[in-house]
Every structure is written in C-alpha cells, then in structure tokens.
TORKOL-4160 file (C-alpha; in steps of 0.2 Angstrom, whole numbers, padded with zeros to 4 digits, m for minus):
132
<pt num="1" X="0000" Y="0000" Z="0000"/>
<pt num="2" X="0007" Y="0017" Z="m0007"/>
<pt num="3" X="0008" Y="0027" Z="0010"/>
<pt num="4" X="0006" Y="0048" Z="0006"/>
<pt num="5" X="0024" Y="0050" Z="0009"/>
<pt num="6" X="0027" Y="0039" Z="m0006"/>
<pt num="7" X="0013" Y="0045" Z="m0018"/>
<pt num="8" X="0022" Y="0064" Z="m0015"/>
<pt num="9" X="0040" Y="0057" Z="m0022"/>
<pt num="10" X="0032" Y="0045" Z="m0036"/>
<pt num="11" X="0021" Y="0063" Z="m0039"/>
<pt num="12" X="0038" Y="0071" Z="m0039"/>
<pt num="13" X="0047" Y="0062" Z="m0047"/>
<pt num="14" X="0033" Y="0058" Z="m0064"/>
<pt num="15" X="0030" Y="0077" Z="m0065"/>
<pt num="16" X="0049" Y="0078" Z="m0065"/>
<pt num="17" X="0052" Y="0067" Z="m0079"/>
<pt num="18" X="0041" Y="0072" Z="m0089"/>
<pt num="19" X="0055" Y="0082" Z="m0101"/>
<pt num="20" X="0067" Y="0068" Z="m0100"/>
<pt num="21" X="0054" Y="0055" Z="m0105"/>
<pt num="22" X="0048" Y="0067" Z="m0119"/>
<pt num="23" X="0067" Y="0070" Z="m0128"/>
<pt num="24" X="0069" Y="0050" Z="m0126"/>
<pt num="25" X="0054" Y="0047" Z="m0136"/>
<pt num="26" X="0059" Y="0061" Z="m0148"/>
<pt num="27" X="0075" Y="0053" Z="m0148"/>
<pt num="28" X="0070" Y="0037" Z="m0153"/>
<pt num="29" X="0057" Y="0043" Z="m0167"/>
<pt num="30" X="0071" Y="0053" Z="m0175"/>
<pt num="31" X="0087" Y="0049" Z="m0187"/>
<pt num="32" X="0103" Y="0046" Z="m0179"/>
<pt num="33" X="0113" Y="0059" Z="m0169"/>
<pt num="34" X="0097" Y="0071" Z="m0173"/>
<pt num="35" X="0092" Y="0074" Z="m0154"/>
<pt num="36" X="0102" Y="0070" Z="m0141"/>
<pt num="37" X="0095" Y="0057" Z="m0128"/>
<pt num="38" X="0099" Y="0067" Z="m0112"/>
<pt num="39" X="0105" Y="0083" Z="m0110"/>
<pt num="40" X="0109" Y="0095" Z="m0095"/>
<pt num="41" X="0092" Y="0105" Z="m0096"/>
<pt num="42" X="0080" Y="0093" Z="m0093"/>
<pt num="43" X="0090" Y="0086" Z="m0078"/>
<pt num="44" X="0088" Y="0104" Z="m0070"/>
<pt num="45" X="0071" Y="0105" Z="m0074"/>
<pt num="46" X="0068" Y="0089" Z="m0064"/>
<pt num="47" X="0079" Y="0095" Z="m0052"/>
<pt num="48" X="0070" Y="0110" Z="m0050"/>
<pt num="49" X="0052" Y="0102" Z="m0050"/>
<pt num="50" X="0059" Y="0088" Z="m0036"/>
<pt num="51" X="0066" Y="0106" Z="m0022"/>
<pt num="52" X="0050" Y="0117" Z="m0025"/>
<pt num="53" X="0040" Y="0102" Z="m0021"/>
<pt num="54" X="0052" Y="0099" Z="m0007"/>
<pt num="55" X="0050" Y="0115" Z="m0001"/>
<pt num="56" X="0030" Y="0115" Z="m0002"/>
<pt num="57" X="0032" Y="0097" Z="0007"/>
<pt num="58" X="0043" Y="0105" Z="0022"/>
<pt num="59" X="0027" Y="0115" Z="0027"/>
<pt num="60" X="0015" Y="0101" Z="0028"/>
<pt num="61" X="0025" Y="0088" Z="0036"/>
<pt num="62" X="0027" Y="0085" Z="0057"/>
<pt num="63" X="0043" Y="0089" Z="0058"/>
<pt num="64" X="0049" Y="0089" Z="0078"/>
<pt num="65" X="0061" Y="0101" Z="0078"/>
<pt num="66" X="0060" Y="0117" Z="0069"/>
<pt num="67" X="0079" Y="0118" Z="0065"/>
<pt num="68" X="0076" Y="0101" Z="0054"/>
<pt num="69" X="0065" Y="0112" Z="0046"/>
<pt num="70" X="0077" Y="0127" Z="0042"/>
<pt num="71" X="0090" Y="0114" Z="0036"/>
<pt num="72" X="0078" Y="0106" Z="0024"/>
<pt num="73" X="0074" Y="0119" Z="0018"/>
<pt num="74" X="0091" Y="0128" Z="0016"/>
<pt num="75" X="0097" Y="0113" Z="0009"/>
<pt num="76" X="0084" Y="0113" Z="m0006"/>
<pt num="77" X="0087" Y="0132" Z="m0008"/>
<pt num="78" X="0107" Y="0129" Z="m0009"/>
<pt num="79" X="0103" Y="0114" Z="m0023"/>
<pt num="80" X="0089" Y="0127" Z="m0031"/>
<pt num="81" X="0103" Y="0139" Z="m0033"/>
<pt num="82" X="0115" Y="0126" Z="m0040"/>
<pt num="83" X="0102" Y="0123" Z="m0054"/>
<pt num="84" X="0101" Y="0141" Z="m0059"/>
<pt num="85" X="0119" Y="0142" Z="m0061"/>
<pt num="86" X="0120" Y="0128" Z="m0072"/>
<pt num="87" X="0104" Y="0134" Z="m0081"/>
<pt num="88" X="0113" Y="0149" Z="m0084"/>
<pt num="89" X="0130" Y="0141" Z="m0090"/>
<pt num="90" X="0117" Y="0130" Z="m0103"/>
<pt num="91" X="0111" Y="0146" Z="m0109"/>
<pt num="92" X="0128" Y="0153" Z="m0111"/>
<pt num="93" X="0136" Y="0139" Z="m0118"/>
<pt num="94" X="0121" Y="0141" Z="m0131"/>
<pt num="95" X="0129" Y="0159" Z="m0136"/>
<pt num="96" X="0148" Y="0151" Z="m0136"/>
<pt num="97" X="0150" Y="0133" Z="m0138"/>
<pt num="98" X="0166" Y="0131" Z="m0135"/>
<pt num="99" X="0168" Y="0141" Z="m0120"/>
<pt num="100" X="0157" Y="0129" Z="m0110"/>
<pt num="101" X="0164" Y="0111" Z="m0107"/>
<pt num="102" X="0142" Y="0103" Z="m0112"/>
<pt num="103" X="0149" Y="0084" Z="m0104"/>
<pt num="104" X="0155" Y="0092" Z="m0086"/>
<pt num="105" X="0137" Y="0101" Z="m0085"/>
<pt num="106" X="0128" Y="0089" Z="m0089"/>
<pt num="107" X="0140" Y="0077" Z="m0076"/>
<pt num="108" X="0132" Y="0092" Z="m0063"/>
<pt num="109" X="0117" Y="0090" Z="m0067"/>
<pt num="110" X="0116" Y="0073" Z="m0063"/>
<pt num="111" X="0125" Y="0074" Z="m0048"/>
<pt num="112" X="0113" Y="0087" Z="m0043"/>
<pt num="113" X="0099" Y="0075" Z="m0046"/>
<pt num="114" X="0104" Y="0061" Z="m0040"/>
<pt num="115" X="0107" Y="0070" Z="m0023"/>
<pt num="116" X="0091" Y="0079" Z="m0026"/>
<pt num="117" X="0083" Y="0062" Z="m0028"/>
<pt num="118" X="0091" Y="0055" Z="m0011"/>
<pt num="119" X="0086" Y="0070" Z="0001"/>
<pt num="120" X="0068" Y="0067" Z="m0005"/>
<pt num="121" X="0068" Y="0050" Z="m0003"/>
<pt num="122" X="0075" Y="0054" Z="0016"/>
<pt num="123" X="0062" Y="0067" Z="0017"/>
<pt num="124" X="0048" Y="0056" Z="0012"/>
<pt num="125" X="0056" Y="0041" Z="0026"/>
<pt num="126" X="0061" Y="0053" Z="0042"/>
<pt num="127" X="0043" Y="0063" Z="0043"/>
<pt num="128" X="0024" Y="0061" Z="0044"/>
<pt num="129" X="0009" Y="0069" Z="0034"/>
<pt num="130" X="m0002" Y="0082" Z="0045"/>
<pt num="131" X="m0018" Y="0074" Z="0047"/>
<pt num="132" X="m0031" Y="0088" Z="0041"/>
C-alpha cells in the first residue's frame, strides 16, 4: 500500500520526468545523432520540479524540531541555486560553444539529481503527513 509520503516522491518524481521522457521518445522517433538522448536542461528542470516540491512538502510535514526544518529547507534552496547556475551556463554555452565544457554540465546535473533524488527519498522516510 502506497503510504502519502510515497505518492508525494512518485508525484515528484513523474512530473519531473516528464521532459526527460519526452526528448527520449523524440529521440527514438528521429534519425541518428538528430536529438540527443539526455542533455543537461532537462535534468535541472527535474531537479528543479523535485526542491520546490520539497519546499512546499517542508510546510506540511510534522517535523519535531524546527531547526530540521530550516535545514531542509536551506538545503533545497542551496541545490535550487546550483540549478540556476548551471541553467545559466546551458544558456551561455548556447551563445559560445566552446567556451562551456556541455559533458561536465551535464555530469552536474546529474550529480545534482541524483542528490536531489536521495534527500527526497530521506524526506519522504524521516517525517509524517499532518492529518487535516
């Protein structure tokens, strides 16, 4: 039986997906080398979708103490920055190919979501729904 905790991160996670799953079936349905399978944006995009959720999740979960709290949500701030930077190197290195190294970023990016991914699944294991 799927507890709350668990539809939130499988939630999450769907919504989250949603670009990555659409540029692999683009990829797929094209010629060769026409769309790349994976690529940096869509990883921040999930990234993205997974913290603000987070943070949205902080605020109606019984947490006992309320420094836990501030260090959630802290945490998912600090990784909500680290995706805009990236972003904003994607962009760049749009502009100037060369001047951005597009395997490293998109290394980042999922480093980022992989970390993203495991801080939800503690959040979703250490805390409680409020009952309504």
């Amino acid at each position: 039986m799927l507890t709350s905790n668990n539809k939130w991160l499988i939630h999450t996670l769907l919504v989250g997906l949603i670009p990555v799953l659409a540029r692999l079936l683009m990829w797929a349905a094209t010629s060769t080398g026409q769309v790349h399978p994976v690529v940096a944006s869509d990883l921040i995009t999930l990234g993205l979708v997974f913290h603000v959720s987070m943070l949205n999740e902080t605020e109606h979960r019984l947490i006992l103490k309320q420094a836990a709290r501030a260090l959630l949500n802290s945490i998912s701030t600090l990784f909500i920055t680290c995706y805009g930077v990236l972003y904003t190197v994607i962009i760049l290195s749009e502009r100037n190919t060369e001047l951005i190294d597009a395997p490293f970023v998109l290394a980042m990016s999922g480093t980022l979501c992989i970390g993203s991914i495991i801080l939800g699944l503690a959040l979703s294991q250490i805390t409680k729904r409020k009952q309504s």
